[in-house]
Structure formats: structure tokens, C-alpha cells
LOLUMFI-905900 format. One record per residue (C-alpha): residue number from 1; residue in one letter; x, y, z. Coordinates in steps of 0.001 Angstrom, whole numbers, plus 């500000």, padded with zeros to 6 digits. Each point is the difference from the previous one (the first is absolute). Last residue first. Layout:
<nodes>
(NUM; 'A'; (X; Y; Z)),
...
</nodes>
This chain:
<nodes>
(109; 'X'; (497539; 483896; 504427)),
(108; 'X'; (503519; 498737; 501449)),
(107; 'X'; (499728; 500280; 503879)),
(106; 'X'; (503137; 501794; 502170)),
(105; 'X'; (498998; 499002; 504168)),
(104; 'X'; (501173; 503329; 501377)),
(103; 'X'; (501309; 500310; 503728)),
(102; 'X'; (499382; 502380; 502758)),
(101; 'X'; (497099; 498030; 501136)),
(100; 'X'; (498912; 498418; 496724)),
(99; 'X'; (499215; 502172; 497410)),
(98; 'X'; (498572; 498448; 497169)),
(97; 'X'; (502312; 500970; 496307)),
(96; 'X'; (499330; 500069; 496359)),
(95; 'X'; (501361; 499700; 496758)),
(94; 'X'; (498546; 500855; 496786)),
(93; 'X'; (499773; 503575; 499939)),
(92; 'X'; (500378; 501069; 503298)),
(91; 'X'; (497796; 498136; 502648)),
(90; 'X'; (498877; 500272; 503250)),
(89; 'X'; (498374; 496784; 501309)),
(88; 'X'; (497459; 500556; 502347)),
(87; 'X'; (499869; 496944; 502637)),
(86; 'X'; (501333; 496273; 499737)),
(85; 'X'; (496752; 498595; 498303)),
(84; 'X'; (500166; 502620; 497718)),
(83; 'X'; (498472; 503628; 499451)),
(82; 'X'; (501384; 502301; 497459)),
(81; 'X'; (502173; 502938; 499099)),
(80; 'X'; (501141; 502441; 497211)),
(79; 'X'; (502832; 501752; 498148)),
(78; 'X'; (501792; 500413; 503396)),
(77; 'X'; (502471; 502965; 501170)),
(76; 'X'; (499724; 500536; 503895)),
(75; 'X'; (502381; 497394; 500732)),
(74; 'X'; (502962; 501341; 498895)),
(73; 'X'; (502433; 497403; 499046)),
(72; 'X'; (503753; 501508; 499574)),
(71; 'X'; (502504; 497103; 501280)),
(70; 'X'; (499458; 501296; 503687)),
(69; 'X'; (496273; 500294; 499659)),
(68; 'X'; (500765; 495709; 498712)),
(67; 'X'; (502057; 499403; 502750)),
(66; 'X'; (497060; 502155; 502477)),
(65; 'X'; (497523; 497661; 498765)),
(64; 'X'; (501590; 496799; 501043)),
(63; 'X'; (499600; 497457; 497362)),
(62; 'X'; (497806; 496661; 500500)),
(61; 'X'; (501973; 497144; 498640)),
(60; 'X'; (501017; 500268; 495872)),
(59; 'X'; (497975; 499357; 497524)),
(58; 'X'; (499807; 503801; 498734)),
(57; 'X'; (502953; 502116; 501127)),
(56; 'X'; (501053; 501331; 496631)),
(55; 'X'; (496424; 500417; 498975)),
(54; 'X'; (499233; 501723; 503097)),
(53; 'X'; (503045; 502520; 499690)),
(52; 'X'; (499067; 500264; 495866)),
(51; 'X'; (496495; 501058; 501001)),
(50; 'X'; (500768; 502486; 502403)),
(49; 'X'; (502467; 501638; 497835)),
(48; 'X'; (497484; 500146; 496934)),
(47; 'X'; (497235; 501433; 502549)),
(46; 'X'; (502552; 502906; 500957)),
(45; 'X'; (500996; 500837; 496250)),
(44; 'X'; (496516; 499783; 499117)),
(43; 'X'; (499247; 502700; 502683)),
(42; 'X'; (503251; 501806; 499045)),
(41; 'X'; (498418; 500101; 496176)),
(40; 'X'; (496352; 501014; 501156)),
(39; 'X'; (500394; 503624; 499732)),
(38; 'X'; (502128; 500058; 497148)),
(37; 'X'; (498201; 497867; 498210)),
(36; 'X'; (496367; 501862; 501017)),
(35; 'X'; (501889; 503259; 498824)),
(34; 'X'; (500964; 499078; 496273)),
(33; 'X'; (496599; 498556; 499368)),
(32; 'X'; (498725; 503438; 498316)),
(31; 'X'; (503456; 500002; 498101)),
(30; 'X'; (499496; 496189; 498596)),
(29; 'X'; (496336; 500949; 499387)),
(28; 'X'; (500403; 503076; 497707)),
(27; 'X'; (503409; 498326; 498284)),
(26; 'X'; (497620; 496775; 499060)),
(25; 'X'; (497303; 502559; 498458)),
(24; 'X'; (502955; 501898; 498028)),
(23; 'X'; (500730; 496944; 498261)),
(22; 'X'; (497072; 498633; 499483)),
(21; 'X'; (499443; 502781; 498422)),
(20; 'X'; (497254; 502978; 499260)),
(19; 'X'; (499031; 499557; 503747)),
(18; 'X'; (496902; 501039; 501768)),
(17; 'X'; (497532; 498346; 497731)),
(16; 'X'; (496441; 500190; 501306)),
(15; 'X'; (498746; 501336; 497257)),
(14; 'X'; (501965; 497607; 497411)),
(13; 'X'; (502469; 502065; 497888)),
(12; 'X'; (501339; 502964; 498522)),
(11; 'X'; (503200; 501905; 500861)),
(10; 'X'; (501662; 502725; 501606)),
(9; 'X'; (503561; 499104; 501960)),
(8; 'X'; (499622; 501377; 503378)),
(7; 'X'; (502890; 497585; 501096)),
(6; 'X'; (498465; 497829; 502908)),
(5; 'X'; (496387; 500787; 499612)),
(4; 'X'; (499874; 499813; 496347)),
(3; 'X'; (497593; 503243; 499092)),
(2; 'X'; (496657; 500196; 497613)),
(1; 'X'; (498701; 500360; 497050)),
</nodes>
């Protein structure tokens, strides 16, 4: 016999059974992922801005980079980046920009 993990409840089971619910297994991993969401919420926060500000400027002319650092774009924040015929295109989520000068050419991915 042996120990739930989460409540200490004894019970019988599989050897490598941690758990004696599913219950008390889901509670075990939602606590144990409590600090990587509350780590990474501002940073999601940050990318979700970004994303919304090139979104809502998408098709337009070539945007000034400072309007959009005015509006509440930070730069530093991308989800990932690649290599185009216009330079590296920095990209959050499914939107992207090429800097041009100290100007922003906004690409849909």
C-alpha cells in the first residue's frame, strides 16, 4: 500500500501510480504549474499587446517605430524570427514586422 501524492490518501494500485485520482493527479499538476503562469503571464501579456498593435496597423504604409513604442510596442518581445527577401522578419505570433530605417514594414505570416 502506498500514499496519494497530493492528499496522502493510502491505497492500492499500479506500481508506478502516484495518484489514487484523477482528481487529485490534475490538482498535483495544476499547483506544480502555478509558478511558470505566473511567471510567464506579463510576458504573454507583452507579446499579446505587440501583436494586436501590428495587427491593427497591418496593410497600412510603413509605420514609424517610435508611433507604435508610443502606442505600447516593445520591441524586445518576439515569439520568433526568420529570413526574407526584405531582411529578418521579427515576428509575434502571427504577424510580423522588417525594420526599415526607423520604420516597420507589418507582414501577415
Amino acid at each position: 500500500m502506498k500514499n496519494c501524492e497530493y492528499c496522502f490518501t493510502p491505497f492500492e494500485g499500479r506500481l508506478n501510480q502516484k495518484f489514487h485520482s484523477n482528481k487529485c493527479r490534475g490538482r498535483h499538476h495544476y499547483i506544480n504549474k502555478q509558478d511558470e503562469r505566473l511567471a510567464l503571464k506579463p510576458v504573454i501579456e507583452i507579446l499579446r499587446t505587440n501583436r494586436n498593435l501590428l495587427k491593427e496597423n497591418y496593410g497600412s504604409k510603413p509605420v514609424l517605430l517610435e508611433e507604435l513604442k508610443k502606442m505600447g510596442f516593445k520591441s524586445a518581445y518576439i515569439t520568433h524570427s526568420c529570413a526574407s527577401d526584405d531582411g529578418v522578419v521579427k515576428c509575434c505570433f502571427d504577424y510580423g514586422y522588417v525594420s526599415q530605417n526607423s520604420f516597420i514594414k507589418i507582414i501577415k505570416l
